[in-house]
TISE-443586 format. One line per 4 residues: number of its first residue (from 1); their letters; for each residue x, y, z of C-alpha. Coordinates in steps of 0.05 Angstrom, whole numbers. Last residue first. Example, Ala and Ser with C-alpha at 12.3 -4.5 7.8 and 13.67 -1.06 7.14 Angstrom:
2) SA) 273 -21 143 ~ 246 -90 156
//
This chain:
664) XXXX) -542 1588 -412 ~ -582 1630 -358 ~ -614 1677 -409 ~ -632 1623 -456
660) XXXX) -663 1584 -396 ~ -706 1643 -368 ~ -733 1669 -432 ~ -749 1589 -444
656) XXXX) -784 1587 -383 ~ -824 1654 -394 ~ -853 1621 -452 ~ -812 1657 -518
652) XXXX) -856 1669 -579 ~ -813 1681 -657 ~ -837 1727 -695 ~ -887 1703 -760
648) XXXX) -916 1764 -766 ~ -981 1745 -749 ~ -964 1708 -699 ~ -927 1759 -662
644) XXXX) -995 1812 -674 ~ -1028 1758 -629 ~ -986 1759 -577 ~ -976 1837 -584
640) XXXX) -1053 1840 -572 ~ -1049 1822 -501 ~ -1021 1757 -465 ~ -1052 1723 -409
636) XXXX) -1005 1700 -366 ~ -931 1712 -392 ~ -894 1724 -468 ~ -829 1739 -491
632) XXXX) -832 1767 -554 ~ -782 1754 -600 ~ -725 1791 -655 ~ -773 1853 -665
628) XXXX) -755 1885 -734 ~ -815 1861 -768 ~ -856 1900 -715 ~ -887 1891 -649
624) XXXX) -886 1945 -602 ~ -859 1974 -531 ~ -787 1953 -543 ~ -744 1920 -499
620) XXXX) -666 1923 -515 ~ -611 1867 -525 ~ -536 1864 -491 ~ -552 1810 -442
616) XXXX) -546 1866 -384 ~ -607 1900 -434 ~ -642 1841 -433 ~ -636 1816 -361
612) XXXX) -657 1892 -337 ~ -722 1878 -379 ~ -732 1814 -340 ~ -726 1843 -281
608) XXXX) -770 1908 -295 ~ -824 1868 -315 ~ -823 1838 -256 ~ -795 1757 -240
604) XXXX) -823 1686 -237 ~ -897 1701 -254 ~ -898 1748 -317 ~ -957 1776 -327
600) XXXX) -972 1789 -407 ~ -925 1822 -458 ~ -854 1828 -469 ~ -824 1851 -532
596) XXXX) -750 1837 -559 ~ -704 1878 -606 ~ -640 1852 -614 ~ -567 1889 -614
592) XXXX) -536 1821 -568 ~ -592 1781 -551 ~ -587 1718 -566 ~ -510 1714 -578
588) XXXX) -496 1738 -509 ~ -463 1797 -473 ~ -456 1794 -398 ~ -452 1870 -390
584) XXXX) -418 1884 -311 ~ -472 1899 -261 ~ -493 1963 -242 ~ -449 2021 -206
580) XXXX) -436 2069 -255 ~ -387 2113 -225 ~ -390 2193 -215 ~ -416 2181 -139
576) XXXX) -431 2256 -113 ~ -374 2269 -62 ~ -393 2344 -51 ~ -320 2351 -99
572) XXXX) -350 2321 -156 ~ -406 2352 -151 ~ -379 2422 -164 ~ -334 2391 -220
568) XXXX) -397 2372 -257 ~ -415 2446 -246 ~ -356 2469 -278 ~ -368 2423 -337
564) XXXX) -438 2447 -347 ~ -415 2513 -349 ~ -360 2506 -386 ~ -399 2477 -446
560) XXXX) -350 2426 -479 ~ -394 2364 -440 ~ -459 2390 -468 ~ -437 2401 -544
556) XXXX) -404 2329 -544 ~ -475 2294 -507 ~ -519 2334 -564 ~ -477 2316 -619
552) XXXX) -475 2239 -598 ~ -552 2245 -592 ~ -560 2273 -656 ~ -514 2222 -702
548) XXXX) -539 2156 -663 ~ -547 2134 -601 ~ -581 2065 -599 ~ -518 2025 -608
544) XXXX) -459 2060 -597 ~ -414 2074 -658 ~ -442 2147 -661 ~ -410 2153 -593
540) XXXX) -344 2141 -616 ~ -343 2185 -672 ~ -375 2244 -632 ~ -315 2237 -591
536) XXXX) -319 2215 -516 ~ -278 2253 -461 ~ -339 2265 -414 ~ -357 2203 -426
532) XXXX) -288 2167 -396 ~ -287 2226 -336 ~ -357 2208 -318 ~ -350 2138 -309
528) XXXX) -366 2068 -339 ~ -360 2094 -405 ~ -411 2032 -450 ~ -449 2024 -384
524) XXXX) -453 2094 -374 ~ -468 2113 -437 ~ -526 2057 -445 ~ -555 2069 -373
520) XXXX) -564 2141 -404 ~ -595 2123 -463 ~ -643 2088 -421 ~ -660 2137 -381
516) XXXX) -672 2199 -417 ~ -617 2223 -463 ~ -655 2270 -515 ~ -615 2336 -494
512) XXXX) -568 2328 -428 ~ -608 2333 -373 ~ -572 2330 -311 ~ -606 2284 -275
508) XXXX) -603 2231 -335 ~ -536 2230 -327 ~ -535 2233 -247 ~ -588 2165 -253
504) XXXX) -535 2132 -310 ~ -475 2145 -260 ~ -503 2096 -200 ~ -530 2145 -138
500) XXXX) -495 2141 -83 ~ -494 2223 -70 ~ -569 2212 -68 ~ -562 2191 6
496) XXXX) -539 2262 28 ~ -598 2291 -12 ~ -647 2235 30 ~ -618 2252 95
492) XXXX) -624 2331 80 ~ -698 2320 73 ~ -714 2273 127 ~ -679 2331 167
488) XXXX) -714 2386 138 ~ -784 2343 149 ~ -760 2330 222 ~ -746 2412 234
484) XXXX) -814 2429 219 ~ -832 2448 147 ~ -896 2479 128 ~ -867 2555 110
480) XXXX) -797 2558 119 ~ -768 2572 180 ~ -732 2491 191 ~ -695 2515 130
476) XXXX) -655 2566 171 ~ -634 2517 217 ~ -605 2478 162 ~ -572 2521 122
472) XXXX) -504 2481 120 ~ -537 2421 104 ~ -558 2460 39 ~ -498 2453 3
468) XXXX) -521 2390 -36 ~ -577 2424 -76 ~ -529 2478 -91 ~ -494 2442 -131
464) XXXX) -551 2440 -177 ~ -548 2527 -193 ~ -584 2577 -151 ~ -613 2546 -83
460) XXXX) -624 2575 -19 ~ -646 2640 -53 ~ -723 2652 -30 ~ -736 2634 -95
456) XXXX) -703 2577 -112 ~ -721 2538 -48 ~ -791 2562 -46 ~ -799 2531 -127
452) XXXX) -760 2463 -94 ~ -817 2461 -40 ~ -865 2462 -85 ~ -842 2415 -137
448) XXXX) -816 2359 -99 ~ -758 2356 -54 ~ -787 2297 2 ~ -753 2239 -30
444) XXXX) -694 2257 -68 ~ -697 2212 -123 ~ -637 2226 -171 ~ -670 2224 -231
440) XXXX) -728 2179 -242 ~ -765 2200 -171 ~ -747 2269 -182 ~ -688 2310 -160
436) XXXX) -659 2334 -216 ~ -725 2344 -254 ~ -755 2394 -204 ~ -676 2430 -216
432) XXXX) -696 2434 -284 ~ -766 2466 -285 ~ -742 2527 -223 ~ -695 2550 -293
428) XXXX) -765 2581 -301 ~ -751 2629 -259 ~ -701 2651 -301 ~ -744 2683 -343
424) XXXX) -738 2657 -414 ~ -810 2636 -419 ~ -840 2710 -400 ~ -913 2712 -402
420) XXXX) -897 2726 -324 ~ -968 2707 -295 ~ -1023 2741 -244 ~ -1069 2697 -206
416) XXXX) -1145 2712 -200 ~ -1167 2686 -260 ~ -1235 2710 -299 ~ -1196 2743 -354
412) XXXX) -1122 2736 -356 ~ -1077 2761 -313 ~ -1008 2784 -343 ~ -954 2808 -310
408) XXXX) -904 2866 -347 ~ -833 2829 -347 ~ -778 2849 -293 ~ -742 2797 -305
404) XXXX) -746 2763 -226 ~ -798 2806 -197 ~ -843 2803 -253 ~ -875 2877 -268
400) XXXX) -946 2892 -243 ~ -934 2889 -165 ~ -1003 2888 -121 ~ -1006 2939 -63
396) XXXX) -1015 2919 9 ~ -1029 2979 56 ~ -975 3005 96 ~ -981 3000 170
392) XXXX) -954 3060 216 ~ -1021 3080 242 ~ -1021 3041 313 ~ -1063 2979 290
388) XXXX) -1076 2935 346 ~ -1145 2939 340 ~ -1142 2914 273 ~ -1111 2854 289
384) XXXX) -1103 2818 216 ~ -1129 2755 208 ~ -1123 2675 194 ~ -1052 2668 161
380) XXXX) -1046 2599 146 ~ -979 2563 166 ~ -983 2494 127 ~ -977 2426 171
376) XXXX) -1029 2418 225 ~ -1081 2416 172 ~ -1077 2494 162 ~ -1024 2515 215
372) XXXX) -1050 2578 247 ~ -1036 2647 239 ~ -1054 2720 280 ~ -1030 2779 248
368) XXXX) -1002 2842 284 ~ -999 2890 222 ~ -928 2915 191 ~ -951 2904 122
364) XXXX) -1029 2913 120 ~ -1081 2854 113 ~ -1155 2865 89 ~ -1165 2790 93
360) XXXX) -1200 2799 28 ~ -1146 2839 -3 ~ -1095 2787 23 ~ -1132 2733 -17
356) XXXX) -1157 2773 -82 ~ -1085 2791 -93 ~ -1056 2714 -95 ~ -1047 2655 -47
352) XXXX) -1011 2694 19 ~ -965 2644 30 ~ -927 2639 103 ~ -863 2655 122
348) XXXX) -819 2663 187 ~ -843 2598 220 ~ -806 2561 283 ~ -842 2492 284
344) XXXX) -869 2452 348 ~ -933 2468 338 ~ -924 2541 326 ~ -861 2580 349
340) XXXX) -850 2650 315 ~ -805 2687 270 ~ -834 2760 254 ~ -862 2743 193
336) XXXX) -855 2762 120 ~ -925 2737 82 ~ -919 2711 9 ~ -950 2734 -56
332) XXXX) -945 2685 -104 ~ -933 2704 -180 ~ -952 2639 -225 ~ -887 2639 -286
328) XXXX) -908 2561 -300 ~ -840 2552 -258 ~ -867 2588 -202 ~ -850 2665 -186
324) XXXX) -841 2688 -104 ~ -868 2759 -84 ~ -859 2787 -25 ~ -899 2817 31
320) XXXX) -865 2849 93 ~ -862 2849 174 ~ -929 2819 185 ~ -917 2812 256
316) XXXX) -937 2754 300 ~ -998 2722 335 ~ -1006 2661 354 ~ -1064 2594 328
312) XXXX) -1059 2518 350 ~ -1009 2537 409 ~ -965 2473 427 ~ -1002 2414 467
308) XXXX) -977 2434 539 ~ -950 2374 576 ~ -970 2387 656 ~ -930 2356 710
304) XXXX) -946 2323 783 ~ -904 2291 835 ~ -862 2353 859 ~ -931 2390 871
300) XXXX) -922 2466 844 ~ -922 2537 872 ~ -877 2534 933 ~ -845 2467 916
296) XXXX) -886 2407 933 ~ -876 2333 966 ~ -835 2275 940 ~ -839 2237 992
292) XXXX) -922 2249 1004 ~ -926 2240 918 ~ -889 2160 931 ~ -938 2153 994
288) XXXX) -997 2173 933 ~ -971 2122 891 ~ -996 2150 821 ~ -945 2197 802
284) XXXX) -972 2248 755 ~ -980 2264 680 ~ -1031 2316 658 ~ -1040 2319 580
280) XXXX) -1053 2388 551 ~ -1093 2438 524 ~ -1166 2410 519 ~ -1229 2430 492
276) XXXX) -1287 2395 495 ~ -1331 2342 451 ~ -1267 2308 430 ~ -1262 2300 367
272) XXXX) -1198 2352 359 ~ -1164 2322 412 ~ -1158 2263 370 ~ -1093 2258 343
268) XXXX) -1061 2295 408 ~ -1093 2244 443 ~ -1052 2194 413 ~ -988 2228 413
264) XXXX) -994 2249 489 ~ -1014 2173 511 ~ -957 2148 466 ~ -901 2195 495
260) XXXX) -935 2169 566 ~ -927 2091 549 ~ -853 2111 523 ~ -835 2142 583
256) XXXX) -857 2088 631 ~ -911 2046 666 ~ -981 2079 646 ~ -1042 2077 685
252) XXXX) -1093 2109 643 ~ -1148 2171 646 ~ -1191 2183 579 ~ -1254 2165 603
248) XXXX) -1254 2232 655 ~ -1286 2229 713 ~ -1353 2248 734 ~ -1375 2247 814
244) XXXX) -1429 2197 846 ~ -1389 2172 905 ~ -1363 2107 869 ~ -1333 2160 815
240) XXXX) -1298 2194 871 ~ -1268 2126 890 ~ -1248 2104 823 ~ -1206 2171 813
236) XXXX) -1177 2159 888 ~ -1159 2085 864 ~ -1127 2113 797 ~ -1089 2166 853
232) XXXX) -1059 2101 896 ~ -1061 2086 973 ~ -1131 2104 987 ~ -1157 2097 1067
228) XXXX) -1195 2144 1066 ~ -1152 2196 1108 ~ -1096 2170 1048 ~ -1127 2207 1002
224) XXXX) -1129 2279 1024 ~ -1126 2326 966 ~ -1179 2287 920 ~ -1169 2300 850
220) XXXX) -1206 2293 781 ~ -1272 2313 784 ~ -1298 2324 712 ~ -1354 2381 705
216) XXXX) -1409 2405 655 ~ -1435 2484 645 ~ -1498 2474 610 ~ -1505 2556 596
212) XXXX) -1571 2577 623 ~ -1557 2545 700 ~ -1496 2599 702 ~ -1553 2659 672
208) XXXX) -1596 2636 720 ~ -1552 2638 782 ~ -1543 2715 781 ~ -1478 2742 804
204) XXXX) -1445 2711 738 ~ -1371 2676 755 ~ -1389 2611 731 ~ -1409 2633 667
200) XXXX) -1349 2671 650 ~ -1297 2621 667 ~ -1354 2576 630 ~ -1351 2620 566
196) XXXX) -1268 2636 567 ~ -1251 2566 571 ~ -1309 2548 508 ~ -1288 2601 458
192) XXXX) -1292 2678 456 ~ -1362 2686 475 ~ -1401 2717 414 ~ -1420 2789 415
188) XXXX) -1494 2807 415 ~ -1536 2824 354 ~ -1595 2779 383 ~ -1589 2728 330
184) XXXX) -1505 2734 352 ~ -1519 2715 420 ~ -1573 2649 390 ~ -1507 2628 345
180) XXXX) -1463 2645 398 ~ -1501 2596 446 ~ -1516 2540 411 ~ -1436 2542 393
176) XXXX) -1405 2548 457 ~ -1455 2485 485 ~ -1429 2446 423 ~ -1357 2459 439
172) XXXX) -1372 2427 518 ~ -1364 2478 567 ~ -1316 2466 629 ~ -1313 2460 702
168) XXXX) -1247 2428 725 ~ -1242 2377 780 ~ -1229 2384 856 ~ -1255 2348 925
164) XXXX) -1262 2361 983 ~ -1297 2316 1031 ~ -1343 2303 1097 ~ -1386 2239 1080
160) XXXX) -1446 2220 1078 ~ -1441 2158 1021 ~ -1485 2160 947 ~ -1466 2244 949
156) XXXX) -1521 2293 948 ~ -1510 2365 910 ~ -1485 2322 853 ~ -1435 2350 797
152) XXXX) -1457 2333 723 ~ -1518 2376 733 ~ -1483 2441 737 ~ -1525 2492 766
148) XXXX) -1506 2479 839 ~ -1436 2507 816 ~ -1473 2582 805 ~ -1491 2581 875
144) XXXX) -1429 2556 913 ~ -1383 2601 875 ~ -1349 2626 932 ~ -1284 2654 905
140) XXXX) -1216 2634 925 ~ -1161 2639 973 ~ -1098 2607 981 ~ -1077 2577 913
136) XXXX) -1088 2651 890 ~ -1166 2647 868 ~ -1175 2567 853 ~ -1246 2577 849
132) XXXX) -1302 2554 908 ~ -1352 2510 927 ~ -1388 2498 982 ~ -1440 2468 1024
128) XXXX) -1455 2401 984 ~ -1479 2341 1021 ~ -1454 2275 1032 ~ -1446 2289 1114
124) XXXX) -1411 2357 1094 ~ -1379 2364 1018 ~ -1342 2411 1002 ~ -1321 2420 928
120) XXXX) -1262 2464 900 ~ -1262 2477 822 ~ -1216 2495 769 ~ -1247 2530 710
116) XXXX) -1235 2500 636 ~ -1185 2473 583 ~ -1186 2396 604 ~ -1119 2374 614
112) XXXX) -1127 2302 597 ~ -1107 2250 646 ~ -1048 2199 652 ~ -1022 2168 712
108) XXXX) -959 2142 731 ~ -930 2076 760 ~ -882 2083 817 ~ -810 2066 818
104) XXXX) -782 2113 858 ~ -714 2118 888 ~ -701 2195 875 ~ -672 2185 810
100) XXXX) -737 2153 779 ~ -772 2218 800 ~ -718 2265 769 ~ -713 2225 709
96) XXXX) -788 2229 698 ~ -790 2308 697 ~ -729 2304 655 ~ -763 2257 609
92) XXXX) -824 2310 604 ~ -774 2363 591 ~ -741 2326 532 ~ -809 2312 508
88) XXXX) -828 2383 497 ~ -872 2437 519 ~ -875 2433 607 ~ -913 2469 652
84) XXXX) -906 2458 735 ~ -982 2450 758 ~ -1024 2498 799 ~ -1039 2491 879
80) XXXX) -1102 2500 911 ~ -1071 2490 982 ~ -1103 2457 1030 ~ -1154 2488 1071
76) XXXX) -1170 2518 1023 ~ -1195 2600 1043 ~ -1263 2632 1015 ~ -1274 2686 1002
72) XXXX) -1345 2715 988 ~ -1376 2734 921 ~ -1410 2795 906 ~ -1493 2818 915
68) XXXX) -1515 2750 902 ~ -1575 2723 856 ~ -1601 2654 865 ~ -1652 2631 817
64) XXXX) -1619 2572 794 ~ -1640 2519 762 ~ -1603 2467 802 ~ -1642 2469 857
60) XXXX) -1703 2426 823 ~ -1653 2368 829 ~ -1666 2376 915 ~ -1611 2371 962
56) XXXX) -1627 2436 991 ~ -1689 2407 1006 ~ -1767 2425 996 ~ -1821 2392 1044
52) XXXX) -1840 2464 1082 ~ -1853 2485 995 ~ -1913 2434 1002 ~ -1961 2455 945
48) XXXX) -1901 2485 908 ~ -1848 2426 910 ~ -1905 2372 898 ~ -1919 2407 831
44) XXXX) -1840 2412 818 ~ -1831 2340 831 ~ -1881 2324 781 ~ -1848 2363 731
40) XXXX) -1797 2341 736 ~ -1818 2266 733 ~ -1852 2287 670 ~ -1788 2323 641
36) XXXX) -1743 2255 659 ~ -1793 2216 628 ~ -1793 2258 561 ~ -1716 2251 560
32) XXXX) -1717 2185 559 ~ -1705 2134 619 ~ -1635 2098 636 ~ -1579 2145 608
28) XXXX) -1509 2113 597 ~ -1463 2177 591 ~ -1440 2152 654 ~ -1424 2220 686
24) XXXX) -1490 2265 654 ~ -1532 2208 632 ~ -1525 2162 686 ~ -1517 2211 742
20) XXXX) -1581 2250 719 ~ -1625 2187 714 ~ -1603 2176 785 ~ -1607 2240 812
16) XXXX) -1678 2239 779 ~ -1701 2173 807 ~ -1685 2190 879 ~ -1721 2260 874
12) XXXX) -1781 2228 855 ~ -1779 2175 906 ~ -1759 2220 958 ~ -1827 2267 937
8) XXXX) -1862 2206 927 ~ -1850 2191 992 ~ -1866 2263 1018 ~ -1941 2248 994
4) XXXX) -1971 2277 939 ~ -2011 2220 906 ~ -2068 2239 869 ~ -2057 2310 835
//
C-alpha cells in the first residue's frame, strides 16, 4: 500500500472522528457509509504494519476486544446523585413554588428522561481515561472498556481538557429489535426491552459483546460549571456539544409553569416516535448560582426534578370474570381487577371480548395479569403471569344461561360471541335509556351506547332517574374501564346541564309511543308544562292538529301508568326543567294548519330556521309535494319538488317573499 506514513495515519483518524461526530451527534453525516468503511479500512492496514504508531485515541478502539476479569470501583469525586420523582402536575407546581418562594426567578430547563444507563466521563488533557456507572452516588463501576464502544461518545475531545462529564447510555428501539429477532433465530431469549439491553450491555466483561450491540449516548450534565467559566445549564449543554459530545434535540429554555405543562404534554404525544425510550421529562433550574443557593438534600439536588410519564403497562389481580349483556342480548365477559393506577386512571375492570379471547390468553381467575391501555384510553389485558401462579387459580369457564333472565345462550355458527335470544330480557331495557340521552333527546354528550350498556350492567343505573343520581358515584365511576376522572367529570357536567332542557326534548326522551319530535314540540307548545299534559283528555288532544285518535290514546295510557308517573315525579324533584321553554306561537293567517315544502339552499337562514318560523307561525314542513301542500318555499338551485310544484299548480315562494310574509 503506497502511502503509509503516520500523516496519513492522523489524517485518517481525523476524518473518521469527524464523519463519526456528524453522523452519530449531528445526525448530519458528511461522506457515505462506503467511504467511511474504506477509510477504515485503510486505517486498519496502517494500524497492523506499524502497531508502535497505534493510539488510545484511535476510532479502530472502539471495537472492542478488551476482556476484564471484574470491574474496579471507582469513587466520584462529586457525587452521582439521583433525581427527586414526581407523577402529577400538582407536584411539579409545588416543586416550582418552592423555588419561586425562595427568591428565585430563574428560567428552567427542559430535557427528556431518556430510559437508559447513567454514565460518568473523565476526561484528561481531551482524552478519555475513565468511565464509570452511577453505583451508590458514591462509588461506581469502571466501565471504561465497554464505554469506548459507543461511537456517539469521543475518546478525543476538540479542546484538552481535564473534565467530567455525565449523560445516559441507552439503546435505540431499532437496535432492541435487530437484535431479538437475530437472539430468537438462534433459540435464545429476547432482551427485555431497550433499558434493560444496554444496562446489560454495558456491564459485559468482554468488550465485544458491548461494541456488538450499538449502544448510543446523550451527555447531559457537567458537575462543575462554573470552573469554566459557565453561568447557565443551556450554556453547559452548548458547551459539551462544542467539545464533541451528543445532546439531546429535545432540550428548551422554558419561563414558567405553563411552558413546562406544555413541554411534558407535547412530548408525551410523541414519545412514542421517538427512536428511544423515555420515562420522563427532567426539569431543572438553569442559573447554575441560582442551583449553588439552592443546593442538595442527601439524595437529591434541590434545583432539579423528574416528571415520570405514568406506567404504560402494571400488573394486578384478576380477582373475577363477569358477564355483562348488551342491548342486542351480546354476552361480554369482563375482567375483575384488583384496582390499579394506569396513566393517570384508577381501573378495576377491563373487557375480556368473548370466550375465544380469554381462552387464547389462557387467563385464570385469581392470576397476576399484566394490562395496558389500548390507544392510551381502553384498559387491555395483555397476559397472564404464569410464573406467578401459586395453584389456587380457577380456570375460566364459559356461562350457557343469560345472566340477567337466565335464558339458554345461543351462538350461532361461525361467531364467536354468545347471544340471549331473549327480547324481553331486561337487558334490553339498556335500548331506552341509549335513547334518553341521545343527541335528539336530551343530549348528554359523552353517554353513548357503550358506556350507558356498562352503566346498566354493572348497576349504577336501573330506571331514568337514575341517570341524574350518579354525581353521587363519582369516584366510583372514575374505575370503570376507559374513563379517567376528566371524562366522568365532562360526563356529569353534561347530565347536570340536561336538567335545562325545554319540555318537548324530556317528552320525546321519554318515549311515549309515536311522539317523536315534532309531536312533542306540538304538546308542549299546545300544554306548556308537564302538569297541563299530564292532565289532558283524549278529547282534548284529538283536537290538536297533527295528533290524532292513536296518538292521543297513547299519550292518556302513558301518563295513567304509575310507573311512568312516579318516575316523572323522580325528575321532578332532581330539578329536571318540566317547562317548555321556546318562543310563544305567533299564529298567522298564512300558515296557520298548512302544509309547506322547502327545497333548494336557502341563503339568509338554515333549514332548520326557516322550518322553526313555520311551525312558530302555526304551519308544518313536509318532506313531499302533494295536492295538499299549501307552497313551497324555494332557494338556490331547487330539486325535483320545484318542478313537481309546477306541475301541480302549488303556489312557489322566493326566499324573500317567505321572509316578508312571515315578518308582516
Amino acid at each position: 500500500m503506497d502511502n503509509i506514513t503516520i500523516e496519513r495515519m492522523n489524517y485518517l483518524i481525523k476524518i473518521l472522528d469527524e464523519a463519526s461526530y456528524n453522523y452519530y451527534v449531528l445526525d448530519d453525516p458528511k461522506i457515505t457509509d462506503q467511504e467511511y468503511d474504506a477509510y477504515y479500512r485503510e486505517l486498519e492496514t496502517i494500524e497492523r504494519i506499524h502497531p508502535e504508531w497505534v493510539l488510545d485515541t484511535s476510532p479502530t478502539k472502539k471495537v472492542g476486544g478488551e476482556v476484564i476479569d471484574e470491574f474496579k470501583k471507582i469513587e466520584h469525586t462529586i457525587p452521582m446523585l439521583s433525581l427527586g420523582d414526581v407523577f402529577n402536575e400538582d407536584e411539579i407546581i409545588e416543586f416550582l413554588q418552592r423555588i419561586e418562594n425562595s427568591g428565585i426567578s430563574s428560567n428552567y430547563v427542559c430535557e427528556l428522561k431518556i430510559d437508559g444507563l447513567s454514565v460518568s466521563l473523565h476526561y484528561e488533557k481531551g482524552i478519555l481515561v475513565r468511565a464509570a456507572t452511577r453505583g451508590n452516588g458514591i462509588i461506581g463501576e469502571d466501565i471504561t472498556h465497554n464505554v469506548k464502544t459507543i461511537k456517539s461518545i469521543p475518546l478525543k475531545l476538540k479542546q484538552p481538557l481535564d473534565i467530567e462529564v455525565r449523560g445516559e447510555i441507552y439503546m435505540s428501539k431499532d437496535t432492541l429489535k435487530k437484535i431479538n429477532e437475530e437472539r430468537i433465530k438462534k433459540g435464545e431469549k429476547p432482551l427485555q426491552n431497550p433499558r434493560n439491553a444496554a444496562a446489560g450491555s454495558i456491564r459485559q466483561l468482554d468488550s465485544k459483546i458491548a461494541a456488538k450491540r450499538n449502544l448510543d449516548a446523550f451527555l447531559y450534565h457537567l458537575p462543575n460549571p462554573e470552573d469554566y467559566n459557565i453561568p447557565t445549564h443551556h450554556e453547559a449543554l452548548e458547551f459539551l456539544k462544542s467539545l464533541g459530545f451528543k445532546t439531546n434535540p429535545n432540550n428548551k429554555i422554558v419561563k414558567n409553569i405553563n411552558d413546562v405543562m406544555a413541554y411534558i404534554h407535547e412530548k408525551g404525544e410523541i414519545r412514542k416516535d421517538l427512536p428511544y425510550d423515555i420515562d420522563g421529562v427532567v426539569i431543572k433550574v438553569d442559573n447554575i448560582k441560582d442551583q449553588q443557593r439552592l443546593g442538595y438534600t442527601a439524595r437529591t439536588p434541590r434545583w432539579a426534578i423528574a416528571y415520570k410519564f405514568p406506567a404504560e403497562e402494571v400488573l394486578t389481580k384478576l380477582n373475577d370474570i363477569i358477564f355483562t349483556v348488551g342491548r342486542t342480548g351480546k354476552i361480554t365477559p369482563n375482567a375483575i381487577l384488583d384496582p390499579v393506577q394506569l396513566m393517570g386512571s384508577t381501573i378495576s375492570r377491563a373487557t375480556l371480548h368473548n370466550e375465544d379471547y380469554v381462552i387464547n390468553k389462557g387467563l385464570m381467575i385469581h392470576d397476576t395479569v399484566s394490562i395496558r391501555k389500548a390507544g392510551d384510553v381502553i384498559p387491555e389485558v395483555v397476559e397472564a403471569k404464569i410464573e406467578r401462579r401459586t395453584g389456587e387459580e380457577i380456570p375460566f369457564k364459559m356461562i350457557t344461561n343469560c345472566p340477567i333472565c337466565n335464558t339458554k345462550l345461543i351462538k350461532k355458527e361461525g361467531q364467536t360471541d354468545y347471544f340471549c335470544p331473549n327480547t324481553n330480557c331486561p337487558a334490553r331495557h339498556i335500548e331506552s335509556f341509549i335513547h334518553f340521552t341521545s343527541r335528539p333527546a336530551m343530549n348528554i354528550d359523552g353517554l353513548g351506547e357503550r358506556l350507558m350498556e356498562d352503566l346498566y350492567n354493572f348497576k349504577f343505573v336501573s330506571k331514568i332517574p337514575d341517570i341524574y343520581r350518579l354525581k353521587d358515584k363519582k369516584e366510583s365511576l372514575t374505575k370503570l374501564e376507559g374513563y379517567g376522572e376528566k371524562s366522568i367529570t365532562n360526563l356529569l357536567n353534561a347530565i347536570e346541564t340536561s336538567k335545562n332542557n325545554s319540555l318537548e326534548l324530556l317528552l320525546f326522551a321519554l318515549g311515549i309511543k309515536n311522539v317523536g319530535k315534532e309531536k312533542a314540540k306540538i304538546l308542549a307548545k299546545t300544554y306548556k308544562n308537564m302538569d297541563n299534559l299530564s292532565k289532558a283528555t283524549y278529547d282534548e288532544l284529538v283536537e290538536i292538529p297533527d295528533i290524532g285518535p292513536i296518538i292521543a290514546k297513547n299519550i292518556v295510557d302513558f301518563f295513567t301508568n304509575e310507573d311512568n308517573l312516579k318516575i316523572i315525579e323522580e325528575l321532578k324533584d332532581l330539578d329536571l326543567n318540566m317547562e317548555y321553554l321556546g318562543e310563544e306561537l305567533n299564529i298567522k293567517e298564512d300558515f296557520q294548519d298548512k302544509s309547506f315544502v322547502l327545497t333548494g339552499t336557502l341563503t339568509k337562514l338554515s333549514r332548520d330556521e326557516a322550518k322553526a318560523l313555520i311551525e312558530n307561525a302555526g304551519g308544518k314542513t313536509v318532506g313531499s309535494v302533494s295536492k295538499k301542500t299549501y307552497a313551497v318555499i324555494v332557494g338556490a338551485s331547487p330539486g325535483s319538488k320545484y318542478e313537481k310544484a309546477k306541475e301541480l299548480n302549488i303556489p312557489i315562494w322566493t326566499e324573500e317573499e317567505f321572509l316578508e310574509k312571515i315578518n308582516s
